[in-house]
C-alpha positions in Angstrom: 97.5 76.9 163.1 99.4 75.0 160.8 97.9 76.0 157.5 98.5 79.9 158.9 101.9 79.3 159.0 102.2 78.1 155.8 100.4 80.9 154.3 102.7 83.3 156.0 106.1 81.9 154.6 105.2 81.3 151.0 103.0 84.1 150.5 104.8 85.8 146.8 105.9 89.5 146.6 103.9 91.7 147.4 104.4 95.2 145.9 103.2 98.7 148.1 100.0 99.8 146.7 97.7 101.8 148.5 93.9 100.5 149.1 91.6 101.1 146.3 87.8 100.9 146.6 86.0 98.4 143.8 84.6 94.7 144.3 86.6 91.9 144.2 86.9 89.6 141.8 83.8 87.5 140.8 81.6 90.0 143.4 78.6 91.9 141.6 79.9 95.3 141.6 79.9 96.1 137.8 76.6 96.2 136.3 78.2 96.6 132.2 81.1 96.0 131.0 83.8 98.1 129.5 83.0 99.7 125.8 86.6 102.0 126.3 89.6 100.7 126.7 90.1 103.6 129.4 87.1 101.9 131.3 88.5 98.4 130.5 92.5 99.8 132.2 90.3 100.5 134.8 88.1 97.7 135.7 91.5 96.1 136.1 93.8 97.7 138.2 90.8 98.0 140.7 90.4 94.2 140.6 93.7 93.9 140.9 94.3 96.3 143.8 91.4 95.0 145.7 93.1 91.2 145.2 95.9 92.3 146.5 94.6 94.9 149.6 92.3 91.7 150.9 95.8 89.5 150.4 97.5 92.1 152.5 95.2 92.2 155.3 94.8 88.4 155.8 98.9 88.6 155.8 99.0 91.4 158.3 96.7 89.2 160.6 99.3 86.5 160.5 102.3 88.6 162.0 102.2 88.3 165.4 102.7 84.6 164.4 105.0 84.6 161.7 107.4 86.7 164.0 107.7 84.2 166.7 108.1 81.5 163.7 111.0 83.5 162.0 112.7 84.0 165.7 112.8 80.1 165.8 113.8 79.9 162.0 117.0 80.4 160.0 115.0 82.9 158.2 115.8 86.4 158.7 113.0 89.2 159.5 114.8 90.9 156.4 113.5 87.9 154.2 110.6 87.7 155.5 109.4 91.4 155.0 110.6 91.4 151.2 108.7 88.3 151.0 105.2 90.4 152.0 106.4 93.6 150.6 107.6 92.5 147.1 110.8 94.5 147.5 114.3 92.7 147.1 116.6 92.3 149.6 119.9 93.7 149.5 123.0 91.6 148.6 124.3 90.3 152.2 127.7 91.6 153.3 129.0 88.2 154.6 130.2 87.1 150.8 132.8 84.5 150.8 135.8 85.9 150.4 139.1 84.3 148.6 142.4 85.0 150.0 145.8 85.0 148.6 146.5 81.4 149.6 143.0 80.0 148.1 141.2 79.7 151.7 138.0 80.4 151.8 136.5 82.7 154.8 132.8 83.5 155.2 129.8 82.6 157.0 129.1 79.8 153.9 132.3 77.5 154.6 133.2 76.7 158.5 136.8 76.7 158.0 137.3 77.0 161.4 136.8 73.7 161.5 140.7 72.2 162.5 142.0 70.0 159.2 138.9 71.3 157.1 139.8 71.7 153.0 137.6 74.3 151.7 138.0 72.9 147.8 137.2 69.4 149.3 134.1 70.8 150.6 133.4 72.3 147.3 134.0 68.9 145.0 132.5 66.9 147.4 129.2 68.9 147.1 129.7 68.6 142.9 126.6 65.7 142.8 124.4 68.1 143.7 124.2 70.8 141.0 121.7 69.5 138.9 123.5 70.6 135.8 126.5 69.4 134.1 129.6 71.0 136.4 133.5 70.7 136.5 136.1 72.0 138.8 139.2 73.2 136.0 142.6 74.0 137.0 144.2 76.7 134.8 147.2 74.9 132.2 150.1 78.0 131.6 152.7 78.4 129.3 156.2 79.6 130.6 154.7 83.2 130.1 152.3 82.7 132.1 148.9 82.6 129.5 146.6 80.2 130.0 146.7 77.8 127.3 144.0 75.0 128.7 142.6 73.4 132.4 142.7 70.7 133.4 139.5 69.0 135.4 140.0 68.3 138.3 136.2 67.1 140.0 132.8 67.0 138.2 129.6 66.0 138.4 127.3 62.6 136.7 125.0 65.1 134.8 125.4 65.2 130.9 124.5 68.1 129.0 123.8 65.2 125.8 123.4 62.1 125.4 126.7 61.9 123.1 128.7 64.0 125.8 130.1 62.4 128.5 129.6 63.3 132.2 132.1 65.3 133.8 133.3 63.0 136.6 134.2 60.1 134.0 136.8 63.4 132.6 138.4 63.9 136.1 142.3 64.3 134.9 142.3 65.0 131.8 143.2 68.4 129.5 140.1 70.2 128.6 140.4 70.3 125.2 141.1 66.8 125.1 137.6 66.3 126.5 136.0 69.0 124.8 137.5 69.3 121.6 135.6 72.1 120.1 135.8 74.8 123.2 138.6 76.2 121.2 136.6 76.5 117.8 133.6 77.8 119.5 135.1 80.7 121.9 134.4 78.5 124.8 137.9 78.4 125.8 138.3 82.0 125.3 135.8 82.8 127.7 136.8 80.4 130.4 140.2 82.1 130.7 139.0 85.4 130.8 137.0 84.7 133.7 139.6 83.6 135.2 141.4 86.7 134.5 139.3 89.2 135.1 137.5 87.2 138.0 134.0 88.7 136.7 131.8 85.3 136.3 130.3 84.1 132.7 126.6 84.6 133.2 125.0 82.3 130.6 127.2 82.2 127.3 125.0 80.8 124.4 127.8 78.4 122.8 127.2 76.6 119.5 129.5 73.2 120.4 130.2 71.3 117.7 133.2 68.2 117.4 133.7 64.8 115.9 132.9 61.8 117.0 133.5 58.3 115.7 133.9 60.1 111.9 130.6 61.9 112.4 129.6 65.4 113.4 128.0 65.9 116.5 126.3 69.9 117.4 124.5 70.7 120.7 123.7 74.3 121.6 124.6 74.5 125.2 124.2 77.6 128.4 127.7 77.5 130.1 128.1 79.6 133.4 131.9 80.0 134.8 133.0 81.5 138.3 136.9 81.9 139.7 137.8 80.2 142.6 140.5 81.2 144.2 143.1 80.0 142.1 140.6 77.3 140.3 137.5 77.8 137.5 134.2 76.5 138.7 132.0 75.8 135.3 128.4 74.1 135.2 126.3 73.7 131.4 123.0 73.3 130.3 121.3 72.4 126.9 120.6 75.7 125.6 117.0 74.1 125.2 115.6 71.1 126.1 114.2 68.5 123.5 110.5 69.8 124.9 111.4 73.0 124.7 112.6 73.3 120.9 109.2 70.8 120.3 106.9 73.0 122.1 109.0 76.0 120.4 108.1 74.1 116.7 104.4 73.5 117.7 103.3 77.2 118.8 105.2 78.8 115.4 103.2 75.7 113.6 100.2 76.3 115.5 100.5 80.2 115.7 99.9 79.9 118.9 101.4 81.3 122.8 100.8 81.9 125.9 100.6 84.6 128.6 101.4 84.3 132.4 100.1 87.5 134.4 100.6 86.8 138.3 98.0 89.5 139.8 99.7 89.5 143.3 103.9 90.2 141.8 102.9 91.9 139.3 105.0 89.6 137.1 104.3 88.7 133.0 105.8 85.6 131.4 105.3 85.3 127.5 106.0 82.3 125.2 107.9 82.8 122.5 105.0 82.0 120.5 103.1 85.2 121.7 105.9 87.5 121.2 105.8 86.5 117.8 102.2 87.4 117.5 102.2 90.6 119.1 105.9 91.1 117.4 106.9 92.4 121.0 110.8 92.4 122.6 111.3 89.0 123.9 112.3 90.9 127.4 109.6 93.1 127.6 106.3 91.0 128.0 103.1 93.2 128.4 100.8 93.9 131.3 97.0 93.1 131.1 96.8 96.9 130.9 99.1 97.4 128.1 97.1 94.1 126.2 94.1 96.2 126.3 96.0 99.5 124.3 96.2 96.9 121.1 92.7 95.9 121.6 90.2 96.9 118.2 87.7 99.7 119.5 84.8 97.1 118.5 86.4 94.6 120.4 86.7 96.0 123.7 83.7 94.2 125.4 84.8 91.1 124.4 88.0 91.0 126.1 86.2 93.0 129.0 84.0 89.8 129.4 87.2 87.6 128.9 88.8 89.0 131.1 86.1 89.6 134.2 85.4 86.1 133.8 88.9 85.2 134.4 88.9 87.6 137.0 86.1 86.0 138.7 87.2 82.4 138.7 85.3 81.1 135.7 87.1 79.5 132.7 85.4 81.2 129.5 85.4 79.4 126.3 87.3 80.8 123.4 86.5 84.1 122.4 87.5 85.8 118.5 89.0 89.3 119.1 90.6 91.2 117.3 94.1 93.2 117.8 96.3 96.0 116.0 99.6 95.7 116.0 102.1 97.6 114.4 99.1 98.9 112.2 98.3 95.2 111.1 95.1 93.5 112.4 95.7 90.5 113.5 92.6 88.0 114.8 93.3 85.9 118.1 91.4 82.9 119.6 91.8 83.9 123.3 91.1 81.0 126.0 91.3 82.3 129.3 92.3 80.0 132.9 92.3 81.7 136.2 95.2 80.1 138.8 93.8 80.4 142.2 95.8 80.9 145.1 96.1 79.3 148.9 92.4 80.9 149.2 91.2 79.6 146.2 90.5 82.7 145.0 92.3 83.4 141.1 96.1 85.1 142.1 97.4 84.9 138.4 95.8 84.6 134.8 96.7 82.2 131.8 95.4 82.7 128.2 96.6 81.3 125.6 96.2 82.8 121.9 95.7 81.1 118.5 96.4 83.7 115.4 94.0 82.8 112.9 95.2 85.8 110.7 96.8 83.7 108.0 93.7 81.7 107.8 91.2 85.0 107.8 93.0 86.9 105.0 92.8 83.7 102.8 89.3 83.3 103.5 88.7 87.1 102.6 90.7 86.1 99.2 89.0 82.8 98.8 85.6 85.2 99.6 86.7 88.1 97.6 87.7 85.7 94.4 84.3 83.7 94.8 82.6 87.1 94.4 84.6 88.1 91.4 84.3 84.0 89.6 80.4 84.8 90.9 80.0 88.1 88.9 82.2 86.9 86.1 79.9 83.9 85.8 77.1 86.0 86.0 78.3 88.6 83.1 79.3 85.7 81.5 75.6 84.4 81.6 73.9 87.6 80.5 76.5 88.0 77.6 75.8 83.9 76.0 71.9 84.9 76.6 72.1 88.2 74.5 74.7 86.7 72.0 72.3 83.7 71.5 69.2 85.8 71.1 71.3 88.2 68.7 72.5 85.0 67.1 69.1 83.6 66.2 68.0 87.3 65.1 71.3 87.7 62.7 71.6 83.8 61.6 68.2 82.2 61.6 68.1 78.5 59.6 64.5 79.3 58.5 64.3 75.1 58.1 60.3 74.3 58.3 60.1 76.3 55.4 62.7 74.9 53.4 61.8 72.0 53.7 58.6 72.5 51.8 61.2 73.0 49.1 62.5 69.9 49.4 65.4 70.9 50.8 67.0 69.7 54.1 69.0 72.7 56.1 71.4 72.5 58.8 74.4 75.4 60.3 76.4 75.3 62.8 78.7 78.5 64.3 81.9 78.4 66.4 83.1 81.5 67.3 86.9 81.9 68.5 85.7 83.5 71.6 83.5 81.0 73.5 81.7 83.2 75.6 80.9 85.7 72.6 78.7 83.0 70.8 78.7 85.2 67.7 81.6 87.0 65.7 82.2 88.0 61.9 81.3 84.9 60.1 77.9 84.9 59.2 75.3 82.6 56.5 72.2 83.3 55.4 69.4 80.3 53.8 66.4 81.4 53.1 63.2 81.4 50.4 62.5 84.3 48.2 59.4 85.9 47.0 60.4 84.7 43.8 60.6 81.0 45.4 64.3 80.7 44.9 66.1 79.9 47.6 69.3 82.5 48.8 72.6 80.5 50.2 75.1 82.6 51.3 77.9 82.7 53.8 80.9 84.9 54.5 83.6 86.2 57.0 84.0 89.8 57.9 87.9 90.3 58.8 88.2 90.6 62.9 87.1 89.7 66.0 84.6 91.3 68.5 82.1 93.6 68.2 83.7 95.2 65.7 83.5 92.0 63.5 79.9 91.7 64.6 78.9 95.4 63.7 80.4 94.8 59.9 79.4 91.2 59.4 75.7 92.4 60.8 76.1 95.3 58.0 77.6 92.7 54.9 74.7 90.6 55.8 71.7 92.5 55.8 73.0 94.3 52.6 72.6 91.1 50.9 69.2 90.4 51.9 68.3 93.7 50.9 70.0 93.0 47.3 68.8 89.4 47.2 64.8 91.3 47.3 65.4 92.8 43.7 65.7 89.8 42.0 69.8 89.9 41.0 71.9 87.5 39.7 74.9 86.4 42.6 77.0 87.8 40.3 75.3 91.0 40.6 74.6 90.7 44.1 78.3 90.0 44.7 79.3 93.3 42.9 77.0 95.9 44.2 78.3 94.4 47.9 81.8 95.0 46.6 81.3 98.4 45.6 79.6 99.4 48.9 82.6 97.9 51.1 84.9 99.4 49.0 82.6 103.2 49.3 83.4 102.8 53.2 86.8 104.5 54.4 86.5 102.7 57.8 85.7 99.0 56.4 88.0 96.2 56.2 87.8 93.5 53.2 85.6 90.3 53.6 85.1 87.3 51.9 81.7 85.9 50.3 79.9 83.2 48.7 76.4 83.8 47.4 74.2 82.3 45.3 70.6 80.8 44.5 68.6 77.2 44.4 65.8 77.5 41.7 62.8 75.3 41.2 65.0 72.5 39.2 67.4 72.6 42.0 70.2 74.2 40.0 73.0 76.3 42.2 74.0 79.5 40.3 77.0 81.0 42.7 79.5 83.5 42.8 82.5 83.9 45.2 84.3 86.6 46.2 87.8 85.4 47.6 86.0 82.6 49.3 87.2 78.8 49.6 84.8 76.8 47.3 82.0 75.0 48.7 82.0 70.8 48.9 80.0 68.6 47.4 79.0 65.3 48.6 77.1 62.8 45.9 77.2 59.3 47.0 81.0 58.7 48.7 82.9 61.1 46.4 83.2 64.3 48.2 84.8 67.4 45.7 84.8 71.3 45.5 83.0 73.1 43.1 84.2 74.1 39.9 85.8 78.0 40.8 87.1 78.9 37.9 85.3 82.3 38.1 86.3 83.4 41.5 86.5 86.9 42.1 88.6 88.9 44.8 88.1 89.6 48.3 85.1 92.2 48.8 86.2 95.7 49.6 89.4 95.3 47.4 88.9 96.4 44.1 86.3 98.9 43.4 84.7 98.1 39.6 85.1 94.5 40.0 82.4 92.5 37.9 81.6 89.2 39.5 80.6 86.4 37.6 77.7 83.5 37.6 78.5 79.6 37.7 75.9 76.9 37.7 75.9 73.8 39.1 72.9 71.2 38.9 71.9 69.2 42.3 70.6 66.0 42.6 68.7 64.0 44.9 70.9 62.9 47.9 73.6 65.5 47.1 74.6 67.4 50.1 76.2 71.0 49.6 78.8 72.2 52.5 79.4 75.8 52.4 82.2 77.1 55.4 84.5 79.4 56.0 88.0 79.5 56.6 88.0 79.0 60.4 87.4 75.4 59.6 90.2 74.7 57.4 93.1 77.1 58.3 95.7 76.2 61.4 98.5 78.1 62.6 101.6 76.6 60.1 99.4 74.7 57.8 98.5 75.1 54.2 95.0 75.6 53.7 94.9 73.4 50.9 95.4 70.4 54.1 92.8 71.4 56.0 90.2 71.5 52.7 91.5 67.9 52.3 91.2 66.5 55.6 87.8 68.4 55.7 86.7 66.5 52.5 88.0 63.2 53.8 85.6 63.9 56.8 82.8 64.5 54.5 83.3 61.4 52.5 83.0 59.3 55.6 80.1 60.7 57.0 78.1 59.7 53.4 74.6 59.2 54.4 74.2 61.1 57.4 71.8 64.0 57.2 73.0 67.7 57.6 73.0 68.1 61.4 74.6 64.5 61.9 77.0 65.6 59.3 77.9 68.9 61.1 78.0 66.9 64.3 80.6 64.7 63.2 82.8 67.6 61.5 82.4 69.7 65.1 83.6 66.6 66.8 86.4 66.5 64.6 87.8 69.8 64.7 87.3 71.1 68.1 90.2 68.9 69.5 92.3 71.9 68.2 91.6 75.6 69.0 90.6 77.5 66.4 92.5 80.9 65.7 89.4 81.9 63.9 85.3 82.3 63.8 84.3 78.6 62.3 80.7 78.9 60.4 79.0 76.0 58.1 76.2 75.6 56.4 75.0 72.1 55.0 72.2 72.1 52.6 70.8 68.8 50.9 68.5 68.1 48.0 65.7 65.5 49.3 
C-alpha cells in the first residue's frame, strides 16, 4: 500500500492522448524495422502512446486511494489532477497582496498573528534561499529618484569566491558593496523594478570591479521583486565552474546530449547538440522531428537505435548519418533508456559524437592518397618509357669500344627529374670504317619539344657520320639542315672522330671545348676554329682540328648544363669543373663522372647536364 501511494503523488504530467493499439516497448510486435522515415514517425508515437495508455490505467487504478490521501493532505485535488493529466494549474487567486502601509495580507503570511512583522518574517527566512539574496532599501534624492539601496538583511551564500556574502554587507550603500552595478546596468535595473513593480526575471549581468589593484569579472543571473516599499534581490553564477567545463569539453569533443521524457512529452538539449544540429537553443527536437534529418540510407539504423532504447536495452554506438541545413554531418549515437517506478524505460538519453571534421579529412587524406597514388604511378610509367627511350636515343655501345682500346663512360641529368631525357644528347660509337664517332650537343628547350629536335640533330649525324665526312663536313651539312627548318631553334655541337692512331679530329659548333686530362694537368682543347651555333648562319663552313691522344689521357666532352649557374660566368664553372677533373686523376670514366655528379648536384641545375668521358687505354 505504501509503494501505491507513492506512485500516485509523484507520477509526472501526463498529457490527454487517446489509446492507440501497438505493442509496448520491448514486446514482439514488429517483425522489421522501419526503411521510411514515415514508418520510423510511426513506430514511435505508437510506442509512445501505448507507454503512456498502460501508465494511465495503472494511475486510474490508484484513485480511489489517492483521493482519500489528498483529503488528509495539504495537497489540493486541483494539483493532483494536473499532476496525472499534464495540464498546468492556473495561477491561485490568494496572491499576497501589498498594501499602502507595507503589510502584507494573504494566505502565505499569518499576519493575523497579534505583534507579527511581516518583513521580519521575510529576513528571518533569508538563510534559506540557496542563492545569494539581499533585502535593499531604496536611497532618494530630494526629488525623489533613486540614486542607490541600501541592504538591509541577506543571506551566507556567495555568488564567488572573491564576492562577499550578503549578510557580512547588512548596512551598508549598495554601490559601496558592489561597486560595478552602476557600470554594468545592474543598478539601472534594480530601480526600475522598483518603479514599475514588474519583477527582473533573470538579467544576464557581466560584473566586473577592482579588487586589491586587480580586476576581478564574474558573469552572474540576478532576479529582483518589489516589496512593498523594499527590493528583494537573489544572484546566481551565470554558470557554474562545471558547467562552463562540461560546456568546453562537448565543443572540444563535438559532442551533446539529448533528454526525451516519453511520459511529458518534454526535450532537453545540451548546448553541445544544438551546435550539431545548428538548432534554436529554445526549440529542442522531438524523437519524431530527429527522424525528418535522418539520411534515407540511414533510417534502419536509427530504427534499431531507437527500438532498442525503446525496449530497455542499451545499444552500443551506432554511425548514422544526418542532413542538416543541406550539410551531412556523421553522428556516433549511444543510446540509454531511464526506466521509470515500473522499471519499464519512461524517458530516452543519447548522446552524439560529430565525427564530420574527422570524415571529410579522411575523404581528403583518401582523396589526396589517390591522386600521390596515380601521380606516383604516371610518374612510374613515364621514368620506364623515358629510360627505355633513353637507352634507344643514347646508347654507350662500351663492349665494343673497348675492343678499340678505348674505355667509355656517359652520364645524363636532365632538369626535369621525372623526364629522364631532354635536349642534350651524345653519341660514341664505331664506324664501318673503324673510326670511332664522339659527339655531343644541346638542342635549345625543355620537354618534348627538346626531345623531338635533339632525337632529329642526332640521328642526322649518324646518318652523315655513314658517308665517310670529315667533322667539319659533318658539322656544316647539320648546319645547313637546321637552318632549312622554319620551325627549328639553334643548337650547339661538338663532333668529331678517333682513328686507328688514336688521333681526335673535331669541330664545334658554338659548343664549350672539351677537357683533357693527362696525368694531373687538366686543360681545354685548343678552339681556335670554333664555329657558330647550328641553325644560325646558313653557308657557314666548319672547320677540322686535330688533337693526338695518348695512353692514360681521358677526354671529357659536356654540355653547358654542367658549367653554367644562374649569376655566374661560365668561364667559373669550366674552372671549377677542371679543378674537379684534376683531382679525380686516375679514376676511370664512370668513377670520374661519379665524382663530378656528386659535385654538382648539390645545386639545381637550370639546364639538361650531359657528359661523356672517353679514355685511351
Amino acid at each position: 500500500m505504501r509503494r501505491r501511494e507513492v506512485i500516485t503523488v509523484n507520477l509526472p504530467d501526463l498529457p490527454d492522448l487517446p489509446d492507440l493499439p501497438g505493442p509496448g516497448p520491448g514486446l514482439p510486435g514488429v517483425p522489421d524495422l522501419p526503411h521510411d522515415v514515415e514508418s520510423l514517425k510511426s513506430l514511435i508515437e505508437r510506442e509512445i502512446a501505448a507507454l503512456r495508455a498502460d501508465v494511465r490505467r495503472k494511475t486510474e487504478a490508484c484513485l480511489p486511494l489517492s483521493t482519500a490521501l489528498t483529503q488528509a493532505s495539504p495537497i489540493s485535488s486541483r494539483s493532483l489532477e494536473t499532476f496525472t493529466s499534464g495540464r498546468p494549474e492556473p495561477a491561485s487567486d490568494s496572491r499576497a497582496e501589498v498594501g499602502a502601509e507595507g503589510e502584507v495580507s494573504g494566505e502565505g503570511c499569518p499576519n493575523g498573528v497579534p505583534g507579527h512583522d511581516p518583513w521580519a518574517c521575510l529576513c528571518s527566512s533569508m538563510s534559506a534561499i540557496p542563492v545569494s539574496a539581499a533585502l535593499l532599501d531604496p536611497v532618494q534624492d530630494e526629488t525623489g529618484e533613486i540614486t542607490d539601496f541600501v541592504i538591509r538583511a541577506g543571506n551566507h551564500v556567495r555568488s564567488a569566491q572573491w564576492l562577499e556574502a550578503p549578510d557580512s554587507q547588512v548596512g551598508q550603500r549598495f554601490l559601496e558593496a558592489r561597486p560595478g552595478a552602476a557600470t554594468s546596468g545592474l543598478l539601472a535595473a534594480l530601480t526600475a523594478v522598483f518603479k514599475s513593480g514588474r519583477a527582473l526575471n533573470g538579467l544576464t549581468v557581466d560584473y566586473t570591479e577592482e579588487r586589491h589593484g586587480r580586476l576581478r569579472r564574474a558573469p552572474l543571473l540576478y532576479y529582483a521583486a518589489s516589496c512593498g516599499y523594499q527590493l528583494l534581490t537573489t544572484w546566481l553564477p551565470a554558470r557554474s565552474q562545471a558547467e562552463s567545463l562540461t560546456l568546453d569539453a562537448q565543443h572540444i569533443a563535438s559532442m551533446g546530449w539529448g533528454h526525451w521524457d516519453l511520459l511529458s512529452g518534454s526535450v532537453d538539449w545540451s548546448e553541445g547538440l544544438h551546435r550539431i544540429f545548428r538548432t534554436d537553443p529554445s526549440m529542442p527536437w522531438s524523437l519524431t522531428e530527429l527522424c525528418d534529418a535522418v539520411l534515407p540510407g540511414e533510417v534502419p539504423a536509427l530504427a534499431e537505435l531507437i527500438s532498442a532504447v525503446l525496449a530497455g536495452e542499451e545499444p552500443s554506438w551506432t554511425r548514422i548519418r544526418f542532413r542538416v541545413f543541406g550539410e551531412v554531418r556523421t553522428l556516433d549515437l549511444l543510446g540509454r533508456p531511464v526506466a521509470g517506478t515500473d522499471g519499464r524505460p519512461w524517458a530516452v538519453h543519447l548522446v552524439a559524437r560529430d565525427l564530420t571534421p574527422q570524415m571529410r579529412s579522411r575523404r581528403r587524406l583518401a582523396e589526396t592518397q589517390r591522386e600521390t597514388q596515380a601521380l606516383r604511378q604516371q610518374a612510374e610509367a613515364e621514368r620506364r618509357i623515358a629510360s627505355v627511350m633513353r637507352e634507344a636515343l643514347l646508347p654507350t655501345h662500351s663492349a665494343e669500344l673497348a675492343e678499340l682500346g678505348l674505355t667509355v663512360a656517359a652520364a645524363y641529368l636532365p632538369a626535369e627529374p621525372d623526364a629522364a631525357v631532354g635536349g642534350d644528347w651524345y653519341k660514341c660509337r664505331r664506324l664501318p670504317d673503324g673510326r670511332v664517332l664522339v659527339a655531343i650537343g644541346d638542342a635549345v628547350g625543355h620537354g618534348l619539344d627538346a626531345v623531338a629536335r635533339m632525337a632529329q640533330q642526332r640521328h642526322a649525324l649518324a646518318g652523315l657520320a655513314q658517308t665517310g665526312a670529315s667533322a667539319g663536313e659533318m658539322a656544316t651539312w647539320l648546319n645547313e639542315l637546321v637552318c632549312s627548318d622554319p620551325t627549328a631553334l639553334t643548337a650547339t655541337m661538338i663532333t668529331g672522330h678517333i682513328d686507328h692512331d688514336h688521333v681526335l679530329r673535331w669541330a664545334c659548333a658554338g659548343h664549350p671545348p672539351p677537357l683533357l686530362r693527362r696525368g694531373d694537368e687538366v686543360s681545354p682543347l685548343p678552339s681556335d676554329h670554333l664555329g657558330p651555333l647550328l641553325g644560325l648562319m646558313p653557308g657557314y663552313a666548319y672547320e677540322t682540328a686535330p688533337v693526338p691522344l695518348y695512353s692514360g689521357d681521358l677526354l671529357l666532352l659536356y654540355t653547358d648544363g654542367v658549367v653554367e649557374r644562374r649569376g655566374e660566368d661560365i668561364t667559373v664553372g669550366i674552372t671549377n669543373l677542371s679543378r674537379s677533373l684534376s683531382g679525380n686523376a686516375g679514376l676511370s670514366p664512370e668513377e670520374t663522372l661519379d665524382r663530378i655528379i656528386t659535385d654538382y648536384t648539390r645545386t639545381a641545375h637550370d639546364d639538361d647536364a650531359c657528359l661523356l668521358a672517353v679514355q685511351v687505354d
